[in-house]
N, C-alpha and C positions, 0 to 999 in steps of 0.2 A: 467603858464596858457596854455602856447602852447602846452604840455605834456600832460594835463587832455585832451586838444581838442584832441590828438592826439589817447591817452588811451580811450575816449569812441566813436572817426571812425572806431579803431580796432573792438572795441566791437560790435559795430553794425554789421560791416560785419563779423565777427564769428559767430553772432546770428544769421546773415541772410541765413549763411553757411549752419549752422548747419538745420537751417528748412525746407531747399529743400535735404537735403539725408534723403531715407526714411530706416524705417526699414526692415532691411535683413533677419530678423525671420517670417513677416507676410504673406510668400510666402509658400508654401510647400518646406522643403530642399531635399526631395526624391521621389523618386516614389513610389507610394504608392501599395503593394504589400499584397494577402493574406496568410495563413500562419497556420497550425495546431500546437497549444500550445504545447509544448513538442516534437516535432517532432524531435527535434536537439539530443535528446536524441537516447542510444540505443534503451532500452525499458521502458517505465514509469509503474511503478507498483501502482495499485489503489486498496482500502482497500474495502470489501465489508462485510459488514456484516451479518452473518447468520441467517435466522428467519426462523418460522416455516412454515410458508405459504404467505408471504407476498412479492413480487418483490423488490427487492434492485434498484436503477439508481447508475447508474455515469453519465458521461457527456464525450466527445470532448468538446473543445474548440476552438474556431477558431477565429482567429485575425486578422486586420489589422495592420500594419505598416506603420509609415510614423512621420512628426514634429509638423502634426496638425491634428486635431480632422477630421474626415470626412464630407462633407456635406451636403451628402447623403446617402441612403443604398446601403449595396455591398451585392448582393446575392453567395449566393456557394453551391455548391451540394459536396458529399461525395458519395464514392463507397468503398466498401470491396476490400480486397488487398490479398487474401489468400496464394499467391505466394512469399508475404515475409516472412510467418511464415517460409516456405522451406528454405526461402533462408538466414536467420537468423540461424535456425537448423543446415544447412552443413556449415556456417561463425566459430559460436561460442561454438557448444555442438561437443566434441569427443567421440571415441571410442562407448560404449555401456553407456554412461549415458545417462538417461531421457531425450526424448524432447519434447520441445514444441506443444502443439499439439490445433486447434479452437475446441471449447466449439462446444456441440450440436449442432444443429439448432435449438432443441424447449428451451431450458432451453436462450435462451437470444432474444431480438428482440428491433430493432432501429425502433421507430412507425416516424422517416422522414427522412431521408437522406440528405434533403434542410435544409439552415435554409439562414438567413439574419443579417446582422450587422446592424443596425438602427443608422442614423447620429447621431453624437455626441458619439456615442459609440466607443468601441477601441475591444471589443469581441461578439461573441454570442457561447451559447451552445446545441448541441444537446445530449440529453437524450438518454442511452440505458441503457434498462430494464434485471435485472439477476435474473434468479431463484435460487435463493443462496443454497435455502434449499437441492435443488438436488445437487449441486457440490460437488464433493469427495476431502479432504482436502489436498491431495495428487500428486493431478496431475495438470498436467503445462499446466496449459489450457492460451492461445494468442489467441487476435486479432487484426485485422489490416484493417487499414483504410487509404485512401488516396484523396487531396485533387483531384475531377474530372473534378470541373469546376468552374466559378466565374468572377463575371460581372470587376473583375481590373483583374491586371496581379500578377499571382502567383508568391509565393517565391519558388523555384527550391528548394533550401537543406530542407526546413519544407514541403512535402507535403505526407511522409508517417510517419505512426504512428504505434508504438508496444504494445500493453501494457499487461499485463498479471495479477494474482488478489491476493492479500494478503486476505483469510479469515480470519476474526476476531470476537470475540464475547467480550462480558462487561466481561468476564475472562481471556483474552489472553492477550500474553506478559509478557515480560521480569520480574522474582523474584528471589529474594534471597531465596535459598533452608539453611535450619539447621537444623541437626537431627542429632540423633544416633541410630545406627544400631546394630546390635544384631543377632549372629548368633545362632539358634534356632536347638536344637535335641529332639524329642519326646516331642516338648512344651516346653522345657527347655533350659535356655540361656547352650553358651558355651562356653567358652574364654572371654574375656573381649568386654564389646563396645565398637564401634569406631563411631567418631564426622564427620560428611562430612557437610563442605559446598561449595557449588558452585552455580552460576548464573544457572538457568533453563528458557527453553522459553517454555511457554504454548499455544502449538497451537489449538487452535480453530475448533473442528471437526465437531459442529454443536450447536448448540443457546446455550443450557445449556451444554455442555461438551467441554472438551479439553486434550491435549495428551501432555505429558511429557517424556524425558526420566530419567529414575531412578538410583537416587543417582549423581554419575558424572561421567555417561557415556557419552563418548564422543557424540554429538549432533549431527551426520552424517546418511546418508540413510542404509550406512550399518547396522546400531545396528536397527531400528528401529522393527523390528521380535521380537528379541532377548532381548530387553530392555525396551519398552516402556509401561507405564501404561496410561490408560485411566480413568476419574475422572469427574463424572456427577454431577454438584450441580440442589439440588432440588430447584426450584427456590419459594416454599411458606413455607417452613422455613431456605434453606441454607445449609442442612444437605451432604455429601457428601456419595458418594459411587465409588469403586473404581475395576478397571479390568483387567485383562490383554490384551494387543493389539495383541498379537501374540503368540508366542512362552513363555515368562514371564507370569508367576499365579499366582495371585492374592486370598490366601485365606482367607482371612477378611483383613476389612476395616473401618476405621471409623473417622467421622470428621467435620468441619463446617465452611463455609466462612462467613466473617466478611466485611460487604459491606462497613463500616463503614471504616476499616482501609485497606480494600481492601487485604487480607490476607488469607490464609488456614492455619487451622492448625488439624491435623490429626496423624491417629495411622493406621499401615497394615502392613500385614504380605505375605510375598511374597517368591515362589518358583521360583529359575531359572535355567536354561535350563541345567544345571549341577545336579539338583537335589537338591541341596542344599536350606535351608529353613530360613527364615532370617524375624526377625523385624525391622519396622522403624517406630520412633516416630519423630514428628518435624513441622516447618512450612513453607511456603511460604510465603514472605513479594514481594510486588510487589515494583520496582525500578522507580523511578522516570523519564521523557523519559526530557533528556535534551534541 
């Protein structure tokens, strides 16, 4: 009897214990700090799609930090940063390879600079406006942004941003190439054919076309003159047509995408820079993005 009296004094005062510590989570654990998404990043690459006359957006992001929800709004201003596209350029690009370089001025424009975090919230974003359809598929267009001002205190390593633009269109990326080739004299085969398959990436030059390089050439800046075919689907039946980018001629072409299986398959006949004159029959199957 004296044990259960004893077993439930304890109890009491461990309940009683336990109800005056409060909990350690219901305080803010940090200081709460603002912060551009991605900024931890070198540079964040964003996808823009090409159309023919329509402005594309993307966004910044802009975050708070902290253990708990905020419980009020935090305003922030954003300012252009153009001195770290330079200072990116002489860090990471050598010798005479391409750099980086800011877009226009007319072909983009940020309609606020401000924006606000609304309590309860954990982000806001500001919209900036691309004129996709003028960008050349080719060049290394950045920009940069940085955070300028904001009613808490900033996070010092996130408050500049890089990002530069992946053009894409509903035919780019990554496909398995198959075909056979056929080297052609006065229209007539010569030698035996040969089988090439290799992964192709189809870049996106503008809404209905994209650039490849042909057969398996190596996928680098230098061949692009020299190797690359251009390939326009008609977009009100699919039919294709096909050209040379540069230096590579293209004298017929023929073929049709398959929206359906997401695929090309075609026939062209192609001269290159050698003089030499060659068929290729075969398809593109597009590759799954894991």
């Amino acid at each position: 009897m004296k044990n259960f009296i004893y077993l439930l004094t304890a109890s009491g005062i461990l309940l009683s214990l336990i109800g005056c510590v409060e909990n350690p989570l219901k305080d803010e654990q940090y200081v709460k700090k603002v912060f551009i998404v991605g900024a931890a990043d070198e540079v964040q690459t964003k996808e823009i799609y090409y159309t023919s006359d329509e402005e594309q957006e993307t966004y910044i992001s802009v975050g708070v930090g902290g253990s708990l929800l905020i419980d009020s709004d935090v305003q922030f201003a954003l300012a252009e940063a153009d001195e770290f596209i330079d200072e990116y350029n002489e860090r990471y690009i050598s010798g005479e390879n391409p750099r980086y370089h800011k877009i226009n001025e007319g072909l983009y424009s940020v309609p606020s600079m401000s924006g606000t975090i609304k309590a309860g919230e954990t982000y806001a974003r500001v919209p900036i406006k691309i004129k996709a359809h003028e960008l050349e598929c080719d060049s290394l267009y950045m920009l940069s942004f940085k955070l300028a001002s904001a009613s808490c205190e900033i996070s010092k390593p996130d408050t500049i941003l890089l990002f530069t633009f992946n053009m894409v269109n509903r035919y780019s990326g990554n496909y398995q190439l198959q075909a056979i080739t056929q080297e052609l004299q006065d229209g007539q085969p010569v030698g035996d054919p040969s089988m090439v398959a290799s992964v192709r990436t189809l870049k996106a030059i503008d809404e209905y076309e994209v650039r490849f390089f042909n057969l398996a050439t190596i996928e680098e800046n230098r061949n692009i003159a020299s190797s690359c075919i251009r390939m326009k689907i008609n977009p009100e039946d699919n039919t294709l047509s096909m050209s040379g980018w540069d230096k590579l001629e293209v004298l017929s072409s023929e073929g049709v995408y398959d929206p359906e299986t997401k695929g090309f398959t075609f026939k062209y006949v192609y001269r290159d820079t050698d003089g030499k004159t060659y068929s290729v029959e075969g398809t593109l199957k597009q590759l799954e993005e894991n």
